[in-house]
FISE-887082 format. One record per residue (C-alpha): residue in three letters; z, x, y. Coordinates in steps of 0.5 Angstrom, whole numbers, padded with zeros to 4 digits, always signed. Layout:
! FISE-887082
ALAZXY...
This chain:
! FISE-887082
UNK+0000+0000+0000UNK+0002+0006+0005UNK-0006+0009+0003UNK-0008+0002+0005UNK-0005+0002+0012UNK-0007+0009+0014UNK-0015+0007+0012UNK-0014+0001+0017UNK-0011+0005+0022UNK-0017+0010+0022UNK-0022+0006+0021UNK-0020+0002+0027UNK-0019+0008+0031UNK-0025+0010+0029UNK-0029+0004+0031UNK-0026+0004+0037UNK-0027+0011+0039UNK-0033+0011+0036UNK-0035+0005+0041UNK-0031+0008+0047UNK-0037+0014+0047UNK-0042+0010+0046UNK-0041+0004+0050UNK-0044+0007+0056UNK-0050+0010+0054UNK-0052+0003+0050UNK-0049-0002+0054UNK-0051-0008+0049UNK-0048-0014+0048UNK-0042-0016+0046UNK-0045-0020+0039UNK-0049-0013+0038UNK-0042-0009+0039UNK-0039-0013+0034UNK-0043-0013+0029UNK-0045-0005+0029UNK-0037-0004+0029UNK-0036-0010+0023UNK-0042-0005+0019UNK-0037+0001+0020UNK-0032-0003+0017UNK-0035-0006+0012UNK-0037+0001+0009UNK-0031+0005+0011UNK-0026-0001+0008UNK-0031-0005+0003UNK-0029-0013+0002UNK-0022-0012+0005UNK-0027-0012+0013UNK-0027-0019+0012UNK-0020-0020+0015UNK-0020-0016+0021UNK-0023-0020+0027UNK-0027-0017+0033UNK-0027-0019+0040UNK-0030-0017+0046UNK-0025-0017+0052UNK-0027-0015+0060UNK-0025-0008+0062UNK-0020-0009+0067UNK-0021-0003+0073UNK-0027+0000+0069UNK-0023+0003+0064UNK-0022+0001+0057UNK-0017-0002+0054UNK-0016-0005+0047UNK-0010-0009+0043UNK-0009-0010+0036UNK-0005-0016+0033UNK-0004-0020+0026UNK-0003-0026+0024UNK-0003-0030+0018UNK-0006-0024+0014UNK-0012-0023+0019UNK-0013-0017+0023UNK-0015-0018+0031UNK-0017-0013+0035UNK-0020-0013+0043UNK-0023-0009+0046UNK-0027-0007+0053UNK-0031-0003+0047UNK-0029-0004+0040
């Protein structure tokens, strides 16, 4: 189960950095964002993809900013750039 955690949190910091240095050279939308980062996901982690959400949120100040949260078994992540 430790394992299983650490490969979420990689996998998320992944995506998220992945999209931080890649976000301003792109600028797609956020559905394109979203499925590249779930395409990522879904190689590093397989089936276990499908209970983590994605979500586009607005950068405040022209910064990036993210936020990671669970309920009910499915994983939320927010982000400027995911």
């Amino acid at each position: 189960m430790r394992n299983l955690y650490y490969r979420l949190f990689l996998v998320i910091n992944i995506v998220i950095a992945g999209a931080v240095y890649t976000a301003p050279a792109c600028a797609a939308p956020a559905d394109s964002i979203i499925s590249i980062s779930r395409g990522v996901m879904e190689r590093l982690i397989g089936s276990r993809a499908q209970h983590i959400q994605l979500q586009v949120i607005p950068a405040p100040q022209q910064h990036d900013v993210y936020e990671i949260s669970a309920h009910k078994g499915q994983l939320l992540v927010r982000g400027s750039s995911l």
